[in-house]
N, C-alpha and C positions, 0 to 999 in steps of 0.2 A: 110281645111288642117288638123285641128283634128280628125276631125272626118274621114279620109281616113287612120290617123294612127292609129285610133280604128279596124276601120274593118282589118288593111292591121296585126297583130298582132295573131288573130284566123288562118288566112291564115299560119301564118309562124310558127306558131306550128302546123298545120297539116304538111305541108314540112317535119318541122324536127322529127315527128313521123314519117313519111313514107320513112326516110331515113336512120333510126335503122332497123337492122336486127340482128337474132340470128347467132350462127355459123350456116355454113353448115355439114352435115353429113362429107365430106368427109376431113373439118377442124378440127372437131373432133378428126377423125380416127390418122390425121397428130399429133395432139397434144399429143395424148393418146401413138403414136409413140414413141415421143419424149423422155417423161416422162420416159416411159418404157425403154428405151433405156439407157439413162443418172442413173436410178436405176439400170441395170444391167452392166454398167459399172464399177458404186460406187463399187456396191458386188464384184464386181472380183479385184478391185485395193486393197478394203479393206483384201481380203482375200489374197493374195500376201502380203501383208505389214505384216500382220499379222504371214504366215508362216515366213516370214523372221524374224522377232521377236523372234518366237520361235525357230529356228534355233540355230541364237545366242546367246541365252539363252543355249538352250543345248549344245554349244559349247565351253561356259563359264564353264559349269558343269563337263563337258569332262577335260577341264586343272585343275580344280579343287582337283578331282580324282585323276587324273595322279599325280598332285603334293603331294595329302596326301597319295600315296601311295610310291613313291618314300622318303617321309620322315620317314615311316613305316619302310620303307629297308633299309635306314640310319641308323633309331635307333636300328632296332632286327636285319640284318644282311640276311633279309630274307621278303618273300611279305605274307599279311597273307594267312592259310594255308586252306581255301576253301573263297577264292577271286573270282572264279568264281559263286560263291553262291549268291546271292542279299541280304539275309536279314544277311549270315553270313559278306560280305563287308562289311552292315553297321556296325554292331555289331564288329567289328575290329577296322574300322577306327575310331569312335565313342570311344570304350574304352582306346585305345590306345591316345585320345586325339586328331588325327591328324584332325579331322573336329570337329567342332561345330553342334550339330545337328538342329539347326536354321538357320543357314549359308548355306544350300542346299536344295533343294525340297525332301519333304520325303513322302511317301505313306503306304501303307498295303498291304502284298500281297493275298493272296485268304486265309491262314492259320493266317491271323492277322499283319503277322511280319514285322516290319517297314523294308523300303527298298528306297535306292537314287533312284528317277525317272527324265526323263526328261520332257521337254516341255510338252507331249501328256501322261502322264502320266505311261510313260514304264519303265521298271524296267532299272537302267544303270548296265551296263554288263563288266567285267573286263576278261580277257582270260592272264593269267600266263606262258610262256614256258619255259619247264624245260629245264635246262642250259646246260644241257649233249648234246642236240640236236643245235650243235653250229649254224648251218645254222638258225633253227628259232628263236634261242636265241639272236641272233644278227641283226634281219632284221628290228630294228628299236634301235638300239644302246643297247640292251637289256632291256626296258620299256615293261610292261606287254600293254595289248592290251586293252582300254577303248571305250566302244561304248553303241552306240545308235543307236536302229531299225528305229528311223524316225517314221514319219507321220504314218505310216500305221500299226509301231510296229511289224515287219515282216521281216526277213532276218536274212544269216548265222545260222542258228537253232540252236541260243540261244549261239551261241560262239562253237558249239560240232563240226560245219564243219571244225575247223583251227586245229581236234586233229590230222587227219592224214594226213596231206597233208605236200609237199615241202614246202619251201620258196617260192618258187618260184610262184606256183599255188595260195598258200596265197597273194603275190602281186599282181597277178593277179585280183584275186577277190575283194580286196581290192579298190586297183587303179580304175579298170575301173570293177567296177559293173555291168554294161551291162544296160538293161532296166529292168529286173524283180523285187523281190521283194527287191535285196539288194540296187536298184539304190536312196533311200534317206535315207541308215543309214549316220550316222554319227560316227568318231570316229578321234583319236589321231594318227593313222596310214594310215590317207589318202593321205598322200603327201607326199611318202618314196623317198627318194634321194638317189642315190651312187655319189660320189663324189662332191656334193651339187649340181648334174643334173638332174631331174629326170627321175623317171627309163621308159626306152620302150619298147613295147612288139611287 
């Protein structure tokens, strides 16, 4: 009886050698799928969380803006006097007090000069209408125009598009950007309302 469980013990580790195998190629292939799959889903959710991140952020930047200049034209009577400018905004807003220059993202532009940026590092953009032009002076309760080109840093050419146009064509462009290169700026005049409904075209 012992000695049949001696011998019967060589026996059953051969068995259980001969019953391990490696993957198959085509298990491989499947796993290697997998993998790959679940990593490029990662990268796309991450990178969607991410834009949205930054979104908000520059949209925070955006009322920021709007509010230190709106306290600008409380105290002087008046918005500063090249606001369309990037490194002149900062240099206004800044001396004037109405930001803190720690308190907002700040960058350098090509000539050195410090300048608000957003999210992607674009310069934030301020567009001023003179008051005399009551239709565009009024198509957002009289608030200068605060923006950001988005992601791609790219639309309304630099704010020069809204010097001659209606109101009208302004909201347009605004409102519904279409698909090109204005469809992810951002700004304080995206959601214009008459009678607190918004407007249709």
């Amino acid at each position: 009886m012992r000695h049949q469980k001696m011998i019967g013990k060589p026996g059953a580790a051969i068995a259980l050698r001969q019953n391990r195998r490696g993957f198959t190629l085509l298990e491989m292939i499947m796993v290697i799928g997998t993998i790959a799959f679940l990593m490029a889903f990662l990268a796309v959710m991450t990178g969607r969380a991410q834009r949205q991140s930054s979104i908000r952020a520059t949209e925070e930047v955006i009322k920021q803006v709007e509010m230190a200049l709106q306290n600008y034209y409380d105290t002087f009577g008046k918005y500063p006097a090249k606001a369309d400018d990037p490194p002149e905004l900062y240099k206004a807003l800044v001396d004037s007090k109405m930001i803190q220059p720690a308190s907002l993202a700040v960058d350098k532009n090509n000539d050195g000069e410090p300048m608000l940026v957003d999210a992607w590092r674009g310069p934030i953009r301020v567009v001023v209408f003179p008051d005399n032009k009551d239709e565009l002076w009024n198509i957002n309760g009289g608030q200068p125009m605060v923006f950001s080109t988005g992601p791609d840093r790219n639309g309304w050419n630099n704010g020069k598009d809204f010097k001659n146009v209606s109101a009208a064509m302004m909201r347009k462009m605004i409102v519904k950007p279409g698909s090109g290169a204005n469809r992810d700026n951002l700004t304080n005049f995206r959601d214009i309302t008459k009678d607190g409904k918004p407007l249709e075209f």
